[in-house]
Residue frames relative to the residue before (quaternion, step in Angstrom):
aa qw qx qy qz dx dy dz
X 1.0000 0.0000 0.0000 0.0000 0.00 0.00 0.00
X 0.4140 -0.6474 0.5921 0.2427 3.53 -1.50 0.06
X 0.1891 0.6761 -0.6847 0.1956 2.94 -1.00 1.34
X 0.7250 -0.4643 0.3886 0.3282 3.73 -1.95 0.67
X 0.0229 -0.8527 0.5184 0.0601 3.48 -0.33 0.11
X 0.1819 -0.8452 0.4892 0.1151 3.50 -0.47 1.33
X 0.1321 -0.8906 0.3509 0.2575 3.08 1.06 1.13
X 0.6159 -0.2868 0.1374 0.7208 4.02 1.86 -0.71
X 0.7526 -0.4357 0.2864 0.4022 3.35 -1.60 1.25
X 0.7417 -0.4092 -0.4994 0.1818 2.53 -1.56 1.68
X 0.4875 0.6555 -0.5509 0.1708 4.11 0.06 1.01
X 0.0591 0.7053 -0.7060 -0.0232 3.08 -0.75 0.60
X 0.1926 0.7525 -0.6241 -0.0844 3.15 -2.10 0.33
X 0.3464 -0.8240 0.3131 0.3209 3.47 -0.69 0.29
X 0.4443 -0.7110 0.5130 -0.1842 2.88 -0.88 1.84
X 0.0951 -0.6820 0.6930 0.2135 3.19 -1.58 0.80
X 0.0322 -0.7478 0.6622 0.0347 2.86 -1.77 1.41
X 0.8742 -0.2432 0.1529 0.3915 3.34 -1.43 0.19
X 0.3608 -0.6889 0.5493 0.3059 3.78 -0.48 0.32
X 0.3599 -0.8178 0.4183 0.1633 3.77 -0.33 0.98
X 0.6542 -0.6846 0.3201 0.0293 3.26 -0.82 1.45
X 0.2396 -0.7060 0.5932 0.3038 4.20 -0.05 0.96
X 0.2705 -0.6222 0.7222 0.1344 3.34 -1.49 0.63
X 0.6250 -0.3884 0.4679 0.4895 3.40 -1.60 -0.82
X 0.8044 0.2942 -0.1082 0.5046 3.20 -0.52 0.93
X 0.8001 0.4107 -0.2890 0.3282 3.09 0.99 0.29
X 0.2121 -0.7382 0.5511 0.3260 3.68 -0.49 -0.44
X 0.3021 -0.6648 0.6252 0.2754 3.39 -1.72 -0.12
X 0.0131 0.8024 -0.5936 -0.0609 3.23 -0.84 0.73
X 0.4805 -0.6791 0.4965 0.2476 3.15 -1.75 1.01
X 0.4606 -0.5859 0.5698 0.3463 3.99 -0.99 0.95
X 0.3693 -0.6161 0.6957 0.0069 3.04 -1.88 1.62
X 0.6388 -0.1059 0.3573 0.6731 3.70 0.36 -1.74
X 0.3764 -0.5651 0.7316 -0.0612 3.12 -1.86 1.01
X 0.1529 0.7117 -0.6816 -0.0740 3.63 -1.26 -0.03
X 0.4041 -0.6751 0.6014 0.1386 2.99 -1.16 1.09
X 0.1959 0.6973 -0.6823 -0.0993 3.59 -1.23 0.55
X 0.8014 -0.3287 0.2136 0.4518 3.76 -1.52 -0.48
X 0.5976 0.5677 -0.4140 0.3863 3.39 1.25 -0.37
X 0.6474 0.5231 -0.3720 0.4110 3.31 1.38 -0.22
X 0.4926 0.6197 -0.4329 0.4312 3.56 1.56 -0.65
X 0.7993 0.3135 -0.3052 0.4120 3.57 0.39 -1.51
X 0.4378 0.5272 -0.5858 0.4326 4.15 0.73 0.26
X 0.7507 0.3897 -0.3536 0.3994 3.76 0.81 -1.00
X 0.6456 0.3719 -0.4099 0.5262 3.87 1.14 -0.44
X 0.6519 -0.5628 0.4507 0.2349 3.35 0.33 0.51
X 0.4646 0.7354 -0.2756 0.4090 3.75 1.61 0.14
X 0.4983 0.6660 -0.3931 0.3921 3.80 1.09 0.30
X 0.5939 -0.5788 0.3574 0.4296 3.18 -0.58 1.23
X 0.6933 -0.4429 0.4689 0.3215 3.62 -1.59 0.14
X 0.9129 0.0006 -0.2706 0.3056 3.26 -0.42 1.88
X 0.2598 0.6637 -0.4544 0.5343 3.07 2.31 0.02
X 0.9082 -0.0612 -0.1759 0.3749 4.11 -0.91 0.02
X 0.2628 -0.7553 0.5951 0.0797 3.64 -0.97 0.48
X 0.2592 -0.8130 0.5190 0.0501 3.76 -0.85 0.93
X 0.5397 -0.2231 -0.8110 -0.0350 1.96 -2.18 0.98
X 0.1041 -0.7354 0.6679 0.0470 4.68 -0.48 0.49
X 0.3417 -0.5557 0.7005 0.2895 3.24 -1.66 0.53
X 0.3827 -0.6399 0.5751 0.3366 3.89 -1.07 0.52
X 0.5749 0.5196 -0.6131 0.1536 3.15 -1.80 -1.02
X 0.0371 0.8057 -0.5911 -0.0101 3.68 -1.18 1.11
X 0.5014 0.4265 -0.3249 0.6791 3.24 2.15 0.03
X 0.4128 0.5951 -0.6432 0.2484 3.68 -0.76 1.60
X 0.3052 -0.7223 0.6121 0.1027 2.88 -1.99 0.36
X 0.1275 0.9161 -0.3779 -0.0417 3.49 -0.79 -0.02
X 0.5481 -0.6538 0.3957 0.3398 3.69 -1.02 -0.61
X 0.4046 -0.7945 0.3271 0.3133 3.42 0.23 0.55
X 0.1417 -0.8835 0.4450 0.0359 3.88 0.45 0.96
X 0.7521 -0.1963 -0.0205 0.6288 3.78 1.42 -0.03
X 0.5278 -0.6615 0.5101 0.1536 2.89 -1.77 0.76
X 0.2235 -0.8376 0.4379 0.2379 3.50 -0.56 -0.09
X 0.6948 -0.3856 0.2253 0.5637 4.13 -0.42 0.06
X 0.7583 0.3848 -0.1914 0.4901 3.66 -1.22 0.31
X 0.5417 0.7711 -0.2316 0.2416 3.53 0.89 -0.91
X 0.2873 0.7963 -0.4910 0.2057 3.98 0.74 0.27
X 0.6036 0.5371 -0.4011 0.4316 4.04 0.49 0.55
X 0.7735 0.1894 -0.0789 0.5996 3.53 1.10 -1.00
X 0.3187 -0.6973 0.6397 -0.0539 3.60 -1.08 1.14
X 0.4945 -0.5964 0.5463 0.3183 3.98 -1.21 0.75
X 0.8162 0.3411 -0.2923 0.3634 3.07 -0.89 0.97
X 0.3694 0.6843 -0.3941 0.4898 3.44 1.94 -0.22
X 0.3813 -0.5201 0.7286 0.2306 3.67 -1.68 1.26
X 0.1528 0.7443 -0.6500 0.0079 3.17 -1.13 0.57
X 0.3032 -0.6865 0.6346 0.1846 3.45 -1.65 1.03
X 0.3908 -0.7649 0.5009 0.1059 4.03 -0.69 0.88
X 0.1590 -0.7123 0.6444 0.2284 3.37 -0.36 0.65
X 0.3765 -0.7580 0.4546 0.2775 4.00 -1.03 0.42
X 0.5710 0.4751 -0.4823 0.4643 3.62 0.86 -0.77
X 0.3456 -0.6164 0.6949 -0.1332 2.99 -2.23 1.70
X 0.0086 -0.9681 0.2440 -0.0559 3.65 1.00 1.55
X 0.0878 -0.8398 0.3486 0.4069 3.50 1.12 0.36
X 0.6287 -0.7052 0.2956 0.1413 3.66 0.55 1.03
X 0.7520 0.3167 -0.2492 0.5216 3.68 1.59 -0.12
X 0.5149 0.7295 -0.3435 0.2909 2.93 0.86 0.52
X 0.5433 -0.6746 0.1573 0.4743 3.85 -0.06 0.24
X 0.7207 0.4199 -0.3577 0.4198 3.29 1.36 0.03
X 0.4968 0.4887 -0.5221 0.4917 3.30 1.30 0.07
X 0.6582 0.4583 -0.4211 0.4236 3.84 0.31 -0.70
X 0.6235 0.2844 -0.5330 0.4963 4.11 0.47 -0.08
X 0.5106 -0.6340 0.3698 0.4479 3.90 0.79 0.13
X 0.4143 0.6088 -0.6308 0.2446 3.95 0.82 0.50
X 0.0540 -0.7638 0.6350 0.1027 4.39 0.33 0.36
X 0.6411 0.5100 -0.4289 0.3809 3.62 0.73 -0.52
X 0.6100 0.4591 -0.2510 0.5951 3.69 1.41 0.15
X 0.6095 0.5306 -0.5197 0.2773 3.44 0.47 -0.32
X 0.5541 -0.7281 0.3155 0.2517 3.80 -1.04 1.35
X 0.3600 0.6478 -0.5360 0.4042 3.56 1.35 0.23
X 0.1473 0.8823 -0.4091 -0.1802 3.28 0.41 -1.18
X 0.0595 -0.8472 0.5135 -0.1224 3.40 0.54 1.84
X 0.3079 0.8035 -0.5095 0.0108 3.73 -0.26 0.16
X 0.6018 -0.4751 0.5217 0.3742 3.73 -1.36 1.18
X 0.8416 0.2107 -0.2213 0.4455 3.31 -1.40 1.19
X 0.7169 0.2162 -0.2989 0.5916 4.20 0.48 -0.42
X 0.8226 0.2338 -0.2137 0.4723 3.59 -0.15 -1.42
X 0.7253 0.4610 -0.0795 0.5051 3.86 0.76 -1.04
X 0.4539 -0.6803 0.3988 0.4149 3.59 -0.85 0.57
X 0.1559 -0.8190 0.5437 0.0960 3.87 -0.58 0.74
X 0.8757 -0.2913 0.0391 0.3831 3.73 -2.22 0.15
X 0.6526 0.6016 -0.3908 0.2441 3.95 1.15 -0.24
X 0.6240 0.5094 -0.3300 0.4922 3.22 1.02 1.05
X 0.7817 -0.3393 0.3369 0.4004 3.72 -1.10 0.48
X 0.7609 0.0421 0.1953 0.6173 3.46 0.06 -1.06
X 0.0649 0.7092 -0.7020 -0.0055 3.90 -1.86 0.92
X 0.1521 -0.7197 0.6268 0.2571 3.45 -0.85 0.66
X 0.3006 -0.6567 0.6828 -0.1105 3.29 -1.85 1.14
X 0.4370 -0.5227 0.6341 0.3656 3.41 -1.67 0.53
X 0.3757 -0.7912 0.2907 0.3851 3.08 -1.23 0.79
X 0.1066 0.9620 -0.1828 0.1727 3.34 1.94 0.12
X 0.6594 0.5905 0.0522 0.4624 1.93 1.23 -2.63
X 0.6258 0.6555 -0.1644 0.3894 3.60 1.05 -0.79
X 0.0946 0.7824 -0.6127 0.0590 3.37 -0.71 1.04
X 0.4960 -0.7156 0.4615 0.1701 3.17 -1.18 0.98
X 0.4703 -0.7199 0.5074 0.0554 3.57 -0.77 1.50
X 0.5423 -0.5658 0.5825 0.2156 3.74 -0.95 1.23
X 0.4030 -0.7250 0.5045 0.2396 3.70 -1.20 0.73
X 0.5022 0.6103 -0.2452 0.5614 3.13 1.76 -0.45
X 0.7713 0.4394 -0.2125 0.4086 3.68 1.07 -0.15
X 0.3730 -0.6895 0.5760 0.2318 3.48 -0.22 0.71
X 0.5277 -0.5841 0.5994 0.1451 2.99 -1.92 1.84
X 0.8277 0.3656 -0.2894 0.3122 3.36 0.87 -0.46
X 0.2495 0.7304 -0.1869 0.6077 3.10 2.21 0.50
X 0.7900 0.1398 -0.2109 0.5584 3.13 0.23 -1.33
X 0.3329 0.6891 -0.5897 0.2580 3.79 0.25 -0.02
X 0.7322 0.4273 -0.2779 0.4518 3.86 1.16 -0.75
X 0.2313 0.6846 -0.6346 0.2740 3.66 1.39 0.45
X 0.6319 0.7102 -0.2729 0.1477 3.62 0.76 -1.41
X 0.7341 0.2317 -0.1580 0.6184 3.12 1.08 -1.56
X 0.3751 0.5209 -0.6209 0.4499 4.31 1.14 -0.51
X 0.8330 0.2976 -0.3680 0.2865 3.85 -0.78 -1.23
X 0.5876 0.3248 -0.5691 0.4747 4.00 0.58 0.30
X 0.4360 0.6523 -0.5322 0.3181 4.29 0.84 -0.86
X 0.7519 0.6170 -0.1062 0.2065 3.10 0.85 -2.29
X 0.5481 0.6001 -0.1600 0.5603 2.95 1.51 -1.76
X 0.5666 0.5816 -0.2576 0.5237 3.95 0.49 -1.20
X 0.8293 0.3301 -0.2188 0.3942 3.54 -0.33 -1.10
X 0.6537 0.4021 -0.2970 0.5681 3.74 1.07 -1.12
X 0.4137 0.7000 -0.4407 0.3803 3.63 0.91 0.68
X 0.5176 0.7782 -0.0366 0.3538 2.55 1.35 -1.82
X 0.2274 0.6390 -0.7346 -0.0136 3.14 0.29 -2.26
X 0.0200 -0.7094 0.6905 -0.1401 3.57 -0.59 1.73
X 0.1824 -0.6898 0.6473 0.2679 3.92 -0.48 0.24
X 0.4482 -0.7106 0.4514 0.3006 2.99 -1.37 0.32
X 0.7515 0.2753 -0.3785 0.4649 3.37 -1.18 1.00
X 0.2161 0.7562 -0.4944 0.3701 3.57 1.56 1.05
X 0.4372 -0.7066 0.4179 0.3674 3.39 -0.92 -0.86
X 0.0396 0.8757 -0.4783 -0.0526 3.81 -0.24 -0.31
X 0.2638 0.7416 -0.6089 -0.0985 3.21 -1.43 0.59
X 0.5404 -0.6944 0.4685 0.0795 2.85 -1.37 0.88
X 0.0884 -0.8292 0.5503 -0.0419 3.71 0.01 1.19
X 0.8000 0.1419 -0.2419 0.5305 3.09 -0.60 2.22
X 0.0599 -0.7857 0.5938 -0.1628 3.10 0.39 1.85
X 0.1723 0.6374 -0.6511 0.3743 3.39 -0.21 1.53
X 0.8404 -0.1613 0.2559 0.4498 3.47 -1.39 0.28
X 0.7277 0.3232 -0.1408 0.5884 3.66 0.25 -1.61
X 0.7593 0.4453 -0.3968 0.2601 3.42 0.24 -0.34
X 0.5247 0.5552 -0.3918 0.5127 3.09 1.72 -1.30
X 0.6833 0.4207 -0.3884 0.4531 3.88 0.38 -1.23
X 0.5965 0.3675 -0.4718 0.5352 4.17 0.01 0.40
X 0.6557 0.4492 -0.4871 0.3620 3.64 0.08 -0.47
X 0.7722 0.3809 -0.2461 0.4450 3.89 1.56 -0.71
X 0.5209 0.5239 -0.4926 0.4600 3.46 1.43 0.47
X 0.5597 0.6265 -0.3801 0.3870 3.77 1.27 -0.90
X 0.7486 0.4141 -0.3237 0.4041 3.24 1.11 -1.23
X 0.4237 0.6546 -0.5096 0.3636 3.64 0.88 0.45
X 0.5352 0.7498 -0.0102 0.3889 2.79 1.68 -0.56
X 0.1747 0.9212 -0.2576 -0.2337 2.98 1.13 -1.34
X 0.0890 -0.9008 0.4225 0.0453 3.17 0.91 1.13
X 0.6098 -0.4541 0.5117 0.4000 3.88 -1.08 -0.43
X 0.7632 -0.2420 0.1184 0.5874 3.16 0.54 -0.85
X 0.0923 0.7848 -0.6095 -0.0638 3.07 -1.32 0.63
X 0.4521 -0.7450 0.4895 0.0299 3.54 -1.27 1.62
X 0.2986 -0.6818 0.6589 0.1084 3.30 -1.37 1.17
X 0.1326 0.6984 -0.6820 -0.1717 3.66 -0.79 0.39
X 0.0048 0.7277 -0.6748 0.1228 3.77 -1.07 0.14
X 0.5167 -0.6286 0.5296 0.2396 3.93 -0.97 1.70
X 0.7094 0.5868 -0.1437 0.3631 3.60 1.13 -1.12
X 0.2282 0.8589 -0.4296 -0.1601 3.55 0.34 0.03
X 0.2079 -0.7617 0.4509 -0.4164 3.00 1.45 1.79
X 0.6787 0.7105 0.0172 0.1851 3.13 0.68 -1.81
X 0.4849 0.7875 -0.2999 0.2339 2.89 1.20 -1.94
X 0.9247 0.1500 -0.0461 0.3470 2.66 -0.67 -1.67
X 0.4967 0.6229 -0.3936 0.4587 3.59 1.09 -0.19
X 0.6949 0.3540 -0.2459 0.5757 3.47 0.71 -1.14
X 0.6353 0.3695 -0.4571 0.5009 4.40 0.37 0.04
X 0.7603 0.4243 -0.3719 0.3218 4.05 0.79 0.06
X 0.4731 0.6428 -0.3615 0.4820 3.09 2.28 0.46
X 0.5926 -0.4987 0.3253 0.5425 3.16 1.42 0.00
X 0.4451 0.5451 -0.6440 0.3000 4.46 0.28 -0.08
X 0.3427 -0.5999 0.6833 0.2361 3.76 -1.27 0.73
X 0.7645 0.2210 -0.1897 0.5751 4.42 1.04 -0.05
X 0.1111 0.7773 -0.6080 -0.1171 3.26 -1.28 -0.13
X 0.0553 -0.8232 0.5648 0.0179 3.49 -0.55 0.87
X 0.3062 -0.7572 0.5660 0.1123 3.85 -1.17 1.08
X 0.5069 0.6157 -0.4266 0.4266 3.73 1.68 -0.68
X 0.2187 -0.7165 0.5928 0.2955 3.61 -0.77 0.37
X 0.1733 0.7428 -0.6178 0.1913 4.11 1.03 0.58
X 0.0171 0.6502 -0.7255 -0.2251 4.25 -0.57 0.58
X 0.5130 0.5294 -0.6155 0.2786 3.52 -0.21 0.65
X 0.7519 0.3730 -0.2084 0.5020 3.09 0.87 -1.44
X 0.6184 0.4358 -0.4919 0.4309 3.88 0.79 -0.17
X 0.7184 0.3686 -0.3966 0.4368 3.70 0.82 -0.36
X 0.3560 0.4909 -0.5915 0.5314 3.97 0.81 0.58
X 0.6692 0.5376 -0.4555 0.2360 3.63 0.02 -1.28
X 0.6230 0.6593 -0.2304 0.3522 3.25 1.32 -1.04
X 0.3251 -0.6072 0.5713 0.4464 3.89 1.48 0.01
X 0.9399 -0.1804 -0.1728 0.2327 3.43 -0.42 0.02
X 0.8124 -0.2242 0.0336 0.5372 3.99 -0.77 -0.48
X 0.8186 -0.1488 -0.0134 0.5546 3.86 0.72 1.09
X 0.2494 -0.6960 0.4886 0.4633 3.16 -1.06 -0.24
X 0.8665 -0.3130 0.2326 0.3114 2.64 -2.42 -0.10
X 0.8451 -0.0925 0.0642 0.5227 3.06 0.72 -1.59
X 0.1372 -0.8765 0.4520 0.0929 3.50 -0.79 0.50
X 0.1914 -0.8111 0.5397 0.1194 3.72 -0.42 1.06
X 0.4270 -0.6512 0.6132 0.1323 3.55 -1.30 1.09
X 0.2126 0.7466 -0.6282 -0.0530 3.66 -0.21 0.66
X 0.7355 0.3986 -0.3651 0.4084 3.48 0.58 0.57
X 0.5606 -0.7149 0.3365 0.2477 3.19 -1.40 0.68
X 0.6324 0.5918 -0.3400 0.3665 3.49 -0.94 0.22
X 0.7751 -0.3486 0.3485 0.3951 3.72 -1.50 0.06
X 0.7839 0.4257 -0.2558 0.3726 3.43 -0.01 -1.75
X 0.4536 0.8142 -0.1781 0.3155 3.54 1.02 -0.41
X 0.7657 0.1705 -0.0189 0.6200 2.86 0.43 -2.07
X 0.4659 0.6940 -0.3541 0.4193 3.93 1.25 0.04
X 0.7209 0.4769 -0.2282 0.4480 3.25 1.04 -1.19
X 0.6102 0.6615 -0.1031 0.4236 3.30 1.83 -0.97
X 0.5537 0.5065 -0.2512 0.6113 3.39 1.67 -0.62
X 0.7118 0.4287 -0.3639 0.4209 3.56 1.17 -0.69
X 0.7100 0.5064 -0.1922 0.4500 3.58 0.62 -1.26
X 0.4938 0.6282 -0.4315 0.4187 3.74 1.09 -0.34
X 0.3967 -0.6751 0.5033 0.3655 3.67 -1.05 0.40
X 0.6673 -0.3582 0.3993 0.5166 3.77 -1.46 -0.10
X 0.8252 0.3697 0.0125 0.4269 3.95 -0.85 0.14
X 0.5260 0.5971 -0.3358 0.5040 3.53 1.72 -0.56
X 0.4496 -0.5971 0.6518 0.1284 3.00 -2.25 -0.19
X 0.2240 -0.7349 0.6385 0.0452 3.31 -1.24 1.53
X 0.0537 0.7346 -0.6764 0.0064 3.82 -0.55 0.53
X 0.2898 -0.5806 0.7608 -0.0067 3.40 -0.95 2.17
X 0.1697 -0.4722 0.8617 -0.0747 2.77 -2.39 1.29
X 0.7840 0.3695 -0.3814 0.3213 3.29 -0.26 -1.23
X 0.3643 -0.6240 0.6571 0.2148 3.50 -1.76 0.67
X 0.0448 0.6904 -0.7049 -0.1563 3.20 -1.48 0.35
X 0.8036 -0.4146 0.2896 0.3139 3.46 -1.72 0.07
X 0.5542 -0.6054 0.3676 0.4373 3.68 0.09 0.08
X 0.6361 0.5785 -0.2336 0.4540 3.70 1.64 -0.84
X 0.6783 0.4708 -0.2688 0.4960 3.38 1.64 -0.29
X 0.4484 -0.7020 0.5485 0.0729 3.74 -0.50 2.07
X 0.1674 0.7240 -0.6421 -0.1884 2.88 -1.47 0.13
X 0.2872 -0.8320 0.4719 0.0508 3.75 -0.95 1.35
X 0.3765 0.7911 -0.4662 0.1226 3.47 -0.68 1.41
X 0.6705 -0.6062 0.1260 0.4087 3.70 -0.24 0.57
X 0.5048 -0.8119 0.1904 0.2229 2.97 -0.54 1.23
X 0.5450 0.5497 -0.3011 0.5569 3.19 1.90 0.32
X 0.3704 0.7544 -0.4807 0.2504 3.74 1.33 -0.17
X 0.7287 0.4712 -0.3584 0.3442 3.87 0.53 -1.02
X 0.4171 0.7405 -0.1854 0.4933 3.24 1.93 -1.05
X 0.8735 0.2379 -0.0407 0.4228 3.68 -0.27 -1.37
X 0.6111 0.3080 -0.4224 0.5943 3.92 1.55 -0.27
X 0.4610 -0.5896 0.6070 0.2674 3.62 0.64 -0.46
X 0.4138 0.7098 -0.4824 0.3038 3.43 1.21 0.22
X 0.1311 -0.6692 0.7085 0.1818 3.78 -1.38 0.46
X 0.4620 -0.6909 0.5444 -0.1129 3.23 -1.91 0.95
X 0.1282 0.8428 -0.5163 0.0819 3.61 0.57 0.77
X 0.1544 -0.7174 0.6761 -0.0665 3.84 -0.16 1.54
X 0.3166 -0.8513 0.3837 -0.1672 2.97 -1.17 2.25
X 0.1585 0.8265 -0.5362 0.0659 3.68 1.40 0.94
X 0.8944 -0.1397 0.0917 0.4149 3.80 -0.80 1.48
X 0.5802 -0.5850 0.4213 0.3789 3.23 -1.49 0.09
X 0.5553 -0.5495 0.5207 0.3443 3.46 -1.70 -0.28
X 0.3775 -0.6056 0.3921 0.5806 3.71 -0.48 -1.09
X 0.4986 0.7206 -0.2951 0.3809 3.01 1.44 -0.36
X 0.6355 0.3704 -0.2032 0.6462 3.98 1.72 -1.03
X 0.6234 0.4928 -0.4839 0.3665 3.74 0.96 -0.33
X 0.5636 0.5350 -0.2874 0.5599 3.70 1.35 -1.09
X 0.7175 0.4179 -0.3385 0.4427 3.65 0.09 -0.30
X 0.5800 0.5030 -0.3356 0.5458 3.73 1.13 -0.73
X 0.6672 0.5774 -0.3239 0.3414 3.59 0.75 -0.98
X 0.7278 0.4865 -0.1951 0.4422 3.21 0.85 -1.20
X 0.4721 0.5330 -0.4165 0.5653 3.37 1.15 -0.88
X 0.7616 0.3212 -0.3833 0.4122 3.71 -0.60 -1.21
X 0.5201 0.4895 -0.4496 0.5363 4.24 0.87 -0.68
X 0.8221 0.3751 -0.3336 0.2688 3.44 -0.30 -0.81
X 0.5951 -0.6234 0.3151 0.3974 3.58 1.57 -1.13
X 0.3149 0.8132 -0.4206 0.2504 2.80 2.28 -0.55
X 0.8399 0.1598 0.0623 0.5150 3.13 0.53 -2.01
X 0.2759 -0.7497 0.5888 0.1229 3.25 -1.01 1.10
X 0.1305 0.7760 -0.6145 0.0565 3.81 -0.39 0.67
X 0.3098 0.7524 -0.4760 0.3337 4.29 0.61 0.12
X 0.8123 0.3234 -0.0997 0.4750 3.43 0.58 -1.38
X 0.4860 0.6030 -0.3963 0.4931 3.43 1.57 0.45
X 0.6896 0.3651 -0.3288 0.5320 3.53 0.83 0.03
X 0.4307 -0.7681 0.4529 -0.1393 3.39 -0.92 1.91
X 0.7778 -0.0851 0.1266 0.6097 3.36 1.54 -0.68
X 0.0772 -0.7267 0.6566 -0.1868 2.43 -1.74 1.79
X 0.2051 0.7174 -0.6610 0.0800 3.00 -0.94 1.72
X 0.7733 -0.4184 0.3748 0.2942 3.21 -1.72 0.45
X 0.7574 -0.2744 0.4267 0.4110 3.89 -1.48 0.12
X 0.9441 0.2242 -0.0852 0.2262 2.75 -0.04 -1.33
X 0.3064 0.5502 -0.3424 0.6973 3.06 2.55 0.48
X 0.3612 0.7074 -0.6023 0.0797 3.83 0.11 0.38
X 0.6410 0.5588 -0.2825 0.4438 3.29 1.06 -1.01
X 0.3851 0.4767 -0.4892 0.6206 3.87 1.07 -0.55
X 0.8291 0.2544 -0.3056 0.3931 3.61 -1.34 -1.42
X 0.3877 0.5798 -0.5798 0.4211 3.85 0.56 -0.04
X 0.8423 0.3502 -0.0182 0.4093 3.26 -0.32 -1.78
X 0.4192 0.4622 -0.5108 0.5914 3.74 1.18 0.07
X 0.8789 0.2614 -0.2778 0.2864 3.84 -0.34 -1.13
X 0.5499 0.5692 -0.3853 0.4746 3.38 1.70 0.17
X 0.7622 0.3629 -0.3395 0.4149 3.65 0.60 -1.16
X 0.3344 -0.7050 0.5883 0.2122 3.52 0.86 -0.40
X 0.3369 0.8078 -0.4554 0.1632 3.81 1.05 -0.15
X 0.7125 0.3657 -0.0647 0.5953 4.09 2.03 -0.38
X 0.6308 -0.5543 0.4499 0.3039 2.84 -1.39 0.04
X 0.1010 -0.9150 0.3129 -0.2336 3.55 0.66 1.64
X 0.1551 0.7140 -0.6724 -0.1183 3.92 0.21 0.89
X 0.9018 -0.0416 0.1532 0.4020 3.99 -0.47 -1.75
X 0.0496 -0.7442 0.6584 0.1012 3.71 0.28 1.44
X 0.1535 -0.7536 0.6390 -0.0091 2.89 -1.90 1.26
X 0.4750 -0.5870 0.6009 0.2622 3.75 -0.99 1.00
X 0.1176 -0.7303 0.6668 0.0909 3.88 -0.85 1.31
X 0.1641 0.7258 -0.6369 -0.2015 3.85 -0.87 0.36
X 0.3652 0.7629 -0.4575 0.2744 3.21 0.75 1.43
């Protein structure tokens, strides 16, 4: 089969490699759509914290598919089943897999970093892992169950009230997909901020009622009507980020970090800050199954609308194009997705 091949940080090429074998307990499924996001950039720069991706790995942790065989033991999933994939690979006896948090569990196996994942023809999967997709719901749609169920998980941290405030710093993919869980919410206002203002209008049809490109935290925490806001989500990675966020947050509020950054990237603030704003901090590593099932149903039912968030679609063999789309940022850009439909 064809499939990306990180062959080691920063090569990739596509490559034929072995077609991948049903175990017990597993299935094969055939790739629908793929999305690329930054977690795939830093697996290719080699920039993932210590033990999160292993080489040489096909990526892709945002896929969908069709289920093309079953393996022994197997009595839940059936050829021909749409299925979304959770990715974490939990070794199940451990204490955090046994309170069910698997997205902690310190093995840390996951479809697409440590394991070969959706950028290829065919992926085998537990079939566990497997949930069954709404006909009414586009495989290439539901590809965003992935990042929605860590957004989702993140926000019901939170506990937003409604008519609070929020903004959401970094209107990328994850951001655009928080601006439509908040509005489940229904906040008063809620702010896009984004270096890019590229952005604009992409980030006001995800639902933000503002959007600002100035990176001024004074003036983004005025915007808020009063002494910060309520809540603020980090969809990007790095320092300057979660900095601005400590500023614009209100006294007593809530910061909820998505973005990832490299392990080489510090971050310096007083060591009494959490203390003296009274501020609380809800650090966001992936989804649960518990926020992936909830994200599903929402998008089955209509709650949440996440389809028209994805901006681009190219083919396998266009990988290197959709590379450089989600790197230069040079457009207006929510979730480019690899079709191998």
């Amino acid at each position: 089969m064809q499939a990306i091949l990180i062959t080691e940080p920063p090569h990739f090429e596509l490559a034929s490699v072995p077609d991948p074998r049903c175990g017990s307990g597993q299935v094969i499924i055939r790739t629908a759509y793929c999305g690329i996001c930054g977690t795939d950039l830093e697996i290719l720069r080699g920039a993932m914290p210590a033990g999160f991706a292993r080489y040489p790995v096909v990526p892709g942790h945002e896929w969908t598919g069709v289920v093309e065989e079953v393996g022994p033991g197997v009595t839940d999933c059936r050829a021909g089943d749409r299925v979304s994939v959770e990715g974490y690979l939990p070794c199940g006896r451990c204490p955090r897999c046994l309170a069910g948090e698997f997205n902690l569990c310190p093995g840390h196996e996951q479809i697409g970093m440590t394991r070969n994942g959706g950028l290829a023809e065919y992926v085998a999967a537990p079939a566990r892992s497997c949930h069954l997709v709404s006909e009414h719901v586009g495989l290439d749609e539901a590809l965003m169950v992935e990042p929605a169920s860590t957004v989702v998980r993140g926000i019901e941290r939170a506990q937003p009230r409604p008519r609070s405030t929020a903004a959401v710093i970094g209107c990328g993919p994850i951001g655009l997909i928080a601006a439509r869980v908040l509005a489940l919410y229904e906040p008063a206002a809620l702010l896009g901020v984004d270096l890019a203002p590229t952005q604009n209008a992409l980030a006001m049809s995800a639902g933000f009622t503002d959007f600002a490109s100035n990176p001024d935290s004074r003036e983004l925490r005025e915007r808020s009507g009063s002494d910060g806001w309520d809540v603020v989500v980090v969809a990007a990675g790095g320092a300057k980020p979660l900095e601005m966020a400590i500023q614009i947050v209100r006294t007593g509020g809530t910061i909820v970090a998505i973005g990832s950054s490299p392990d080489s990237v510090k971050l310096q603030i007083p060591a009494n800050l959490f203390v003296t704003r009274d501020l609380h901090i809800e650090g966001i590593l992936g989804y649960t199954t518990g926020s992936w099932v909830r994200t599903l149903e929402w998008l089955s039912s209509g709650k949440l609308r996440l389809g028209d968030l994805i901006t681009h679609r190219r083919t396998i063999h266009q990988f290197g194009e959709a590379l450089a789309l989600v790197e230069s940022r040079s457009e207006p850009i929510g979730k480019v997705a690899v079709s191998f439909m």
